[in-house]
PyMOL commands that place a pseudoatom at each C-alpha (Angstrom):
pseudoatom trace, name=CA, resn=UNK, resi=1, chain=A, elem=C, hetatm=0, pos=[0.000, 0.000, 0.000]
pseudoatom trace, name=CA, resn=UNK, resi=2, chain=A, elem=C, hetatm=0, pos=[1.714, 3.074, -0.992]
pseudoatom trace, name=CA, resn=UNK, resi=3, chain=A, elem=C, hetatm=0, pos=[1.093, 5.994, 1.592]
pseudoatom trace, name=CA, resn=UNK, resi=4, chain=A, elem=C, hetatm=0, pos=[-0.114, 9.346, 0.477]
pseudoatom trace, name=CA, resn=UNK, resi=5, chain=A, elem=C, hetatm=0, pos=[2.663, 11.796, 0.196]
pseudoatom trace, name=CA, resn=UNK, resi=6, chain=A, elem=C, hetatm=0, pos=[3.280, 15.070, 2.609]
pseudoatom trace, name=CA, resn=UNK, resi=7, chain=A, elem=C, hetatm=0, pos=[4.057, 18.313, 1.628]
pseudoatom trace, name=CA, resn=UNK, resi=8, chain=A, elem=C, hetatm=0, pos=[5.031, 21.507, 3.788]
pseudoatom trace, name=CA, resn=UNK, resi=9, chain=A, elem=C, hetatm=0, pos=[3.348, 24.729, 2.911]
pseudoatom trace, name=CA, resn=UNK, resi=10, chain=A, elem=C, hetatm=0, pos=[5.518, 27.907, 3.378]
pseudoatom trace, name=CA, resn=UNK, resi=11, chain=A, elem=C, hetatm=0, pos=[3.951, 31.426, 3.645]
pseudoatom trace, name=CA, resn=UNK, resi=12, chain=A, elem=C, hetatm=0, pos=[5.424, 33.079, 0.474]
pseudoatom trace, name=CA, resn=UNK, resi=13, chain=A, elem=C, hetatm=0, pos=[4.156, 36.508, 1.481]
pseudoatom trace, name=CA, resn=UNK, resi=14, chain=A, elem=C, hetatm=0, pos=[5.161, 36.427, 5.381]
pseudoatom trace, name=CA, resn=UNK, resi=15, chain=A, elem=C, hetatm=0, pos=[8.233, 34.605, 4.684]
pseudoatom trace, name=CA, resn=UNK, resi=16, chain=A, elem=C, hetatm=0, pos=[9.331, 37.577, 2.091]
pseudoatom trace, name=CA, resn=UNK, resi=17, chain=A, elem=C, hetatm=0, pos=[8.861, 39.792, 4.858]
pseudoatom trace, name=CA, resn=UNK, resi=18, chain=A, elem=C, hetatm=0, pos=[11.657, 38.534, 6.544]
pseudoatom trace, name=CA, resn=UNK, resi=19, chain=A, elem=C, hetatm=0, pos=[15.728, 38.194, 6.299]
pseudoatom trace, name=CA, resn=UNK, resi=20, chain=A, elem=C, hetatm=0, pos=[16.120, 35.293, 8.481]
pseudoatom trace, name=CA, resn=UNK, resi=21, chain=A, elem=C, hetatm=0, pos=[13.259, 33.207, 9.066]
pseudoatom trace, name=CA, resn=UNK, resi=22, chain=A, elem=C, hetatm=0, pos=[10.329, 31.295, 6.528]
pseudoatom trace, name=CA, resn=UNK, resi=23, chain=A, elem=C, hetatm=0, pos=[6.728, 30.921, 8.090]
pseudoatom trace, name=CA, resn=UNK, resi=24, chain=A, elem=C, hetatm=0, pos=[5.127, 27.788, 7.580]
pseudoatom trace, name=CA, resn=UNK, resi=25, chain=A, elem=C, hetatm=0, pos=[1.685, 26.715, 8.076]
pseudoatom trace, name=CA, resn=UNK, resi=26, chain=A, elem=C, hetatm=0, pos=[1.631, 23.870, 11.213]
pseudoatom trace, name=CA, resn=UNK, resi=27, chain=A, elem=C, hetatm=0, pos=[-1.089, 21.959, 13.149]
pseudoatom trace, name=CA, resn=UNK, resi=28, chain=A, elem=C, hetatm=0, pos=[-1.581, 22.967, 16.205]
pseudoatom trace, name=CA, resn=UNK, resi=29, chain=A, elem=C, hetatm=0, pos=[-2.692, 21.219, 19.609]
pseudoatom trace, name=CA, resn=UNK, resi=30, chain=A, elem=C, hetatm=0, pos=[-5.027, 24.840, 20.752]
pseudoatom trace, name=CA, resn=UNK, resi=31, chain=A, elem=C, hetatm=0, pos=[-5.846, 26.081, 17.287]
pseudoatom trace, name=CA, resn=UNK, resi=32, chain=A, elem=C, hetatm=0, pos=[-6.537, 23.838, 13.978]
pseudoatom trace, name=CA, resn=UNK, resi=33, chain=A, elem=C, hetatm=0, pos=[-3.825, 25.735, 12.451]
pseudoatom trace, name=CA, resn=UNK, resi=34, chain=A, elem=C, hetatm=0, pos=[-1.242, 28.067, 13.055]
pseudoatom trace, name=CA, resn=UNK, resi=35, chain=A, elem=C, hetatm=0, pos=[2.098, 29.400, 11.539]
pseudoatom trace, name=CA, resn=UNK, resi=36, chain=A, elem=C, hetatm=0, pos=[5.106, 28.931, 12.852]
pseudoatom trace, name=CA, resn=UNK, resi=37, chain=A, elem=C, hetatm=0, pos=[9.080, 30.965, 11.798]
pseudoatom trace, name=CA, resn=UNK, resi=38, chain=A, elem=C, hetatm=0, pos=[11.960, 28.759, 11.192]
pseudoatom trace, name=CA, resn=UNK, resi=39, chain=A, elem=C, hetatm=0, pos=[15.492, 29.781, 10.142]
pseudoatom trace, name=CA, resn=UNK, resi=40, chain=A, elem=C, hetatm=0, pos=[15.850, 29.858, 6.412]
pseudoatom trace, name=CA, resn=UNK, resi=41, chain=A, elem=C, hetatm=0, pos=[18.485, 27.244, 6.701]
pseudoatom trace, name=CA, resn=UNK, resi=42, chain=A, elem=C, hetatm=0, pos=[16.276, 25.154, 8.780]
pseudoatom trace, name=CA, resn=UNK, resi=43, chain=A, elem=C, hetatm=0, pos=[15.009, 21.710, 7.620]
pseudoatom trace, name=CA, resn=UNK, resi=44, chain=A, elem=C, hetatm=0, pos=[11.646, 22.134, 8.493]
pseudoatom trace, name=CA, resn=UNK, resi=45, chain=A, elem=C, hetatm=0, pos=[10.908, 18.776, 6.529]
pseudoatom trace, name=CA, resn=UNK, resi=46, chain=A, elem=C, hetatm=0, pos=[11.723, 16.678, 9.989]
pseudoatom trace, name=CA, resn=UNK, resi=47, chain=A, elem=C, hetatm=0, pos=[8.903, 18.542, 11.645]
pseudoatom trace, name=CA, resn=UNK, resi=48, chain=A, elem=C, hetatm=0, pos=[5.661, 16.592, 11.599]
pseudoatom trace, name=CA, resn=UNK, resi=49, chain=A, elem=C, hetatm=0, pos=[3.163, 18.981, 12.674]
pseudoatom trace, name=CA, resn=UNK, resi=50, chain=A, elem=C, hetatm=0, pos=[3.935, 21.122, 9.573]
pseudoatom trace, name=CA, resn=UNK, resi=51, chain=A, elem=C, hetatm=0, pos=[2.960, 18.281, 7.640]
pseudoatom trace, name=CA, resn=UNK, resi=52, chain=A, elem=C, hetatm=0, pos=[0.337, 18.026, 5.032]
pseudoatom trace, name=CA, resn=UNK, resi=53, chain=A, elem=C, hetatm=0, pos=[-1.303, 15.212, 2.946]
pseudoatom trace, name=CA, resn=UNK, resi=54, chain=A, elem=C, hetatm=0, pos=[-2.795, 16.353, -0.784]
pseudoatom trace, name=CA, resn=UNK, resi=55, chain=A, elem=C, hetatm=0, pos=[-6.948, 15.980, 0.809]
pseudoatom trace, name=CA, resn=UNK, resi=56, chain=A, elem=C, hetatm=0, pos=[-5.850, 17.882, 3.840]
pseudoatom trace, name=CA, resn=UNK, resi=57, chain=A, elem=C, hetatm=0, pos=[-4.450, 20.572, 1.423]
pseudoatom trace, name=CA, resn=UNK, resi=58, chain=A, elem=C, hetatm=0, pos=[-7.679, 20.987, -0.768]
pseudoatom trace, name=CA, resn=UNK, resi=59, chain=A, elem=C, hetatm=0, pos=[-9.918, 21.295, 2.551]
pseudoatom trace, name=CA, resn=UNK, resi=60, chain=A, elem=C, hetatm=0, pos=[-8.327, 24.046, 3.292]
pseudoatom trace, name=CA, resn=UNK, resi=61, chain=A, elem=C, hetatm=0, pos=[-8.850, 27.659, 1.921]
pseudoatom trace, name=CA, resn=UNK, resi=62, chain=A, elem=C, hetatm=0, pos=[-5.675, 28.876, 1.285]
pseudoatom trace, name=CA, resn=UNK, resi=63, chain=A, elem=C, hetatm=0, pos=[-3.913, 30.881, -0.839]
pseudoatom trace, name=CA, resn=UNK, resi=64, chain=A, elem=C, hetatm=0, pos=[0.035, 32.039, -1.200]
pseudoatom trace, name=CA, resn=UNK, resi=65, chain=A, elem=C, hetatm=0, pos=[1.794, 28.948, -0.398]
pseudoatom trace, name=CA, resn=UNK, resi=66, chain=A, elem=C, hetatm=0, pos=[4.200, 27.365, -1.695]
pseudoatom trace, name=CA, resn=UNK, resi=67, chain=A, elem=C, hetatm=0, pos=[3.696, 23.182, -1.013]
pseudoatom trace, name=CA, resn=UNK, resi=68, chain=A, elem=C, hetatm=0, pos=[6.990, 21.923, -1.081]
pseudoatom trace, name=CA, resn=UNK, resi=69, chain=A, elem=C, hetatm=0, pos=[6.924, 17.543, -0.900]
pseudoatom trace, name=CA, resn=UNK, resi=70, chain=A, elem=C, hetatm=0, pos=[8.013, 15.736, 1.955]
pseudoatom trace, name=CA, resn=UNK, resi=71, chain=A, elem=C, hetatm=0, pos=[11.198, 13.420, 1.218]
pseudoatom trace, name=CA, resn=UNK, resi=72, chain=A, elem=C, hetatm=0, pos=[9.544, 9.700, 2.802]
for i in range(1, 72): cmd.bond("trace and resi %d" % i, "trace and resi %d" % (i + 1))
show_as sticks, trace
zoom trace
């Protein structure tokens, strides 16, 4: 059974705003979603909360992201 694939979504509009850090779009345990900073040079890949499969993506309504796949 092949598993679905994951993606990250980073902020392209917040993350421009900034020098150092990229905002990505995480679950959250208070909130059903939230975004969190990383350093640019960050691997925010190895972070599960951040996330994604393809249907979750599609429920959402979102717009300037950029989905970036999830190395299994």
């Amino acid at each position: 059974v092949e598993k679905e694939k994951k993606y990250i979504l980073k902020h392209i509009d917040l993350s421009e705003q900034y020098k150092n850090e990229s905002f990505y779009l995480s679950h959250s345990r208070y909130a059903k979603l939230k975004h969190e900073s990383f350093s640019k040079d960050f691997d925010v890949s190895e972070i599960e909360r951040c996330h994604f499969t393809q249907s979750e993506i599609d429920k959402l309504n979102i717009g300037s992201y950029e989905k970036i796949e999830v190395e299994p």
